[in-house]
C-alpha positions in Angstrom: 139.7 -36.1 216.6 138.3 -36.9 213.0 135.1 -37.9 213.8 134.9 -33.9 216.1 135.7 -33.0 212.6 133.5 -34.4 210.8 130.4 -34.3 212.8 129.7 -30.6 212.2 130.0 -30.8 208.3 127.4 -34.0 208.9 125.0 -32.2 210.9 125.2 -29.4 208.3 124.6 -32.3 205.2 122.1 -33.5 206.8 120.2 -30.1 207.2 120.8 -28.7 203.8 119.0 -32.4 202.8 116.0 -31.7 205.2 115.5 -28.1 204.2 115.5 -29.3 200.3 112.8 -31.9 201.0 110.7 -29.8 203.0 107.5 -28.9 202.0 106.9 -24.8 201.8 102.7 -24.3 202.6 100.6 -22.2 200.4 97.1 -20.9 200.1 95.6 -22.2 196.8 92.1 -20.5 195.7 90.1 -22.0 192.5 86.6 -21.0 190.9 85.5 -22.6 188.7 82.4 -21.8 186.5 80.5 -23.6 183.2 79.2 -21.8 180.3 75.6 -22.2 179.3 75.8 -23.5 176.2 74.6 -26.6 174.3 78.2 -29.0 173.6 76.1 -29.8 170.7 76.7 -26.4 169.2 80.2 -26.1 169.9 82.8 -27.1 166.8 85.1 -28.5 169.3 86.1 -31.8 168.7 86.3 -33.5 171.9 89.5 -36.1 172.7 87.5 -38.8 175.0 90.6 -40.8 175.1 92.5 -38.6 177.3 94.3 -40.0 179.9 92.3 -39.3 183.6 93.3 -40.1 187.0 90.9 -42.2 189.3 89.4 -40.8 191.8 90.8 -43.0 194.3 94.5 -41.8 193.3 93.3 -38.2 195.0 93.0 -36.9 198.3 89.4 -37.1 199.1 88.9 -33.8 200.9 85.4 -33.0 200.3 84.1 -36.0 202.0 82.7 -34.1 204.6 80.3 -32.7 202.6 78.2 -35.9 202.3 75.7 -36.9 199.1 73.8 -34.0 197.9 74.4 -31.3 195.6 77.8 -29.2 196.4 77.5 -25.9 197.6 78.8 -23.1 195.1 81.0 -21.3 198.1 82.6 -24.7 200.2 83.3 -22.9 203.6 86.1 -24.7 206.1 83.9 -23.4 208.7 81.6 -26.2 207.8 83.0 -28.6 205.7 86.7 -30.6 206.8 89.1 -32.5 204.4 90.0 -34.2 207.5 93.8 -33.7 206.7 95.7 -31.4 208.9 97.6 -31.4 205.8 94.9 -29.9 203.7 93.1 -26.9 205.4 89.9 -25.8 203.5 89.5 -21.8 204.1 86.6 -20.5 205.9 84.4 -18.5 202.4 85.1 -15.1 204.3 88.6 -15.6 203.9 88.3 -16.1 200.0 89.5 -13.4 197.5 88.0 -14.1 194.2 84.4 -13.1 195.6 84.0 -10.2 193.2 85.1 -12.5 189.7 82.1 -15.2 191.4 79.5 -12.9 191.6 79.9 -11.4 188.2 79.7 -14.2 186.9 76.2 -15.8 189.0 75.0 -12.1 187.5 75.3 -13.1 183.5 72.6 -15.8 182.6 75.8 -16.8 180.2 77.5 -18.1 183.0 76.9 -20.4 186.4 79.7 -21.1 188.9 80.0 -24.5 190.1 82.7 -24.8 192.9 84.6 -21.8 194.3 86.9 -22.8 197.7 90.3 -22.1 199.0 92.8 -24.2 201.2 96.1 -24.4 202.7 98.4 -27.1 202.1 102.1 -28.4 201.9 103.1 -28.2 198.2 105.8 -30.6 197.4 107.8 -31.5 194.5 106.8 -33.4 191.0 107.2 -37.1 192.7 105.7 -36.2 196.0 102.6 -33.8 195.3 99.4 -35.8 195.5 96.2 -34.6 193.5 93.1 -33.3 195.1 89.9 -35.3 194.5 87.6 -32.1 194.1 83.7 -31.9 193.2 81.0 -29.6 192.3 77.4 -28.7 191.2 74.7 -31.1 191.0 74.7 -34.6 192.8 72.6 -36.7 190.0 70.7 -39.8 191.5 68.5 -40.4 188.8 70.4 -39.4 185.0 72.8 -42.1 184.6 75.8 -42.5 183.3 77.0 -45.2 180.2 78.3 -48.0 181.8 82.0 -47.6 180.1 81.9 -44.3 182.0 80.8 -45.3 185.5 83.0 -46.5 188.1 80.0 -47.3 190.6 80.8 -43.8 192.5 78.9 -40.4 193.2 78.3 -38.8 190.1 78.7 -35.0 189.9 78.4 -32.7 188.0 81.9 -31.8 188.4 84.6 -34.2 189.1 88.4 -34.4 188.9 91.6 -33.9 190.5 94.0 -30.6 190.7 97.4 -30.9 191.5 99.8 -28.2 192.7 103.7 -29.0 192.7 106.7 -27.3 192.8 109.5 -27.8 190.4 112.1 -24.9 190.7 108.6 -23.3 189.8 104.9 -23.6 190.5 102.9 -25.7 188.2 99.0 -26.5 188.3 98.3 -29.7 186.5 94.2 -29.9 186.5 91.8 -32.5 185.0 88.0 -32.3 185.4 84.8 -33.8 184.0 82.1 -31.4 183.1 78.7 -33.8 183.0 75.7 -32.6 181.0 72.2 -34.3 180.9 71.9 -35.6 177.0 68.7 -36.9 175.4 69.5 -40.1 173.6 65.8 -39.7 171.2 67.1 -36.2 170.8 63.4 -34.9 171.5 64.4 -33.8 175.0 62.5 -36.5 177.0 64.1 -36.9 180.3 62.9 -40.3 180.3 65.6 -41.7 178.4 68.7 -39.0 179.4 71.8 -40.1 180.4 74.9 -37.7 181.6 77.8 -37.4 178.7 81.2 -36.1 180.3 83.2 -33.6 178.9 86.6 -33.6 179.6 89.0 -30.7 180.9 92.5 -31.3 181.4 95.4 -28.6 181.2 98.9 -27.9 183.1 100.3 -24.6 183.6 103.6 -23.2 185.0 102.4 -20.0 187.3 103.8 -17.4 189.7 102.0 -17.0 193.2 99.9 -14.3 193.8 98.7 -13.9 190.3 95.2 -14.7 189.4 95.5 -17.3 186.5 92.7 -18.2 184.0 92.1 -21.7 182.5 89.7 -21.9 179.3 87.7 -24.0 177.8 84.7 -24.4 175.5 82.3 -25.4 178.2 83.7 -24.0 181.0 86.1 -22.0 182.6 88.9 -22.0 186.1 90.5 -19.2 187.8 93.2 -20.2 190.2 95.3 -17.8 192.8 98.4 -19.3 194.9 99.3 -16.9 197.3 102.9 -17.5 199.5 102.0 -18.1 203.1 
């Protein structure tokens, strides 16, 4: 007689713990551009000793893509995270179309990666970073060696990371890589690619359009409910 009791309050707990731990899916949208300025004009003063994930620690979702330089517009019709977790859009299904081609029309400005996906978004403990990458695929500027991890080097490379934590927060970290001359006389003979780092978090409501400066570049980010 207890236990036909009990087991309907236990069915119950045990549902009310499911539906707490289960993910809710969203469609996330990013652009990000870079500013076409020289770093070596800018009075920032750069912190090289921040804290970045490796690129292992992501999801690698643009693998599909293969070596080469990235696309600007990454469409799902063509390229596959290969996670039925992690659905890239196909680019006609993309929203921020009119902020991207503003910004290919002013010579102050070049966009680098602009894609959209759908994905579980989990809690703080759960929610694994993106591995994301953009712009140029560089084969012959190298890097310094403290900087190299023997991988790809793009022009745009770092993780993003959307959790939920009663709200929705966007923790991003890129490297912006620029071409440097180490004569100073502009020789590419003797260039090697310094990286720039970009890292911010941000608590955001869905279906706003959020923007993420920076001296260099720049990010804007939609997550819409699904």
């Amino acid at each position: 007689m207890l236990v036909r009791l009990l087991l309907p309050l236990l069915i119950l707990c045990l549902g009310s713990i499911q539906t707490a731990h289960a993910a809710r899916w969203f469609e996330i949208e990013i652009l990000v551009f870079k500013r076409n300025v020289n770093p070596a004009n800018s009075a920032e003063n750069w912190d090289f000793s921040l804290p970045m994930h490796a690129r292992s620690e992501g999801m690698q979702v643009m693998n599909s893509l293969n070596y080469g330089d990235v696309p600007t517009v990454v469409d799902g019709r063509t390229a596959h995270s290969g996670s039925g977790s992690f659905k890239i859009l196909p680019s006609n299904q993309l929203r921020l179309k009119t902020p991207r081609n503003r910004l290919a029309s002013n010579a102050a400005y070049q966009p680098l990666l602009h894609m959209g996906w759908q994905m579980p978004v989990r809690n703080s403990i759960d929610a694994k970073p993106a591995h994301l990458i953009g712009g140029k695929y560089f084969t012959d500027i190298p890097l310094k060696a403290e900087q190299s991890d023997g991988g790809p080097v793009f022009e745009l490379d770092g993780m993003f990371r959307v959790y939920l934590q009663h709200y929705l927060y966007i923790e991003s970290e890129f490297l912006l890589r620029e071409p440097v001359s180490a004569s100073g006389d502009g020789s590419s003979l003797d260039s090697y690619l310094h990286q720039y780092p970009f890292k911010q978090k941000r608590r955001v409501k869905s279906g706003e359009i959020h923007y993420f400066d920076h001296p260099l570049m720049g990010m804007l980010v939609q997550i819409r409910r699904m």
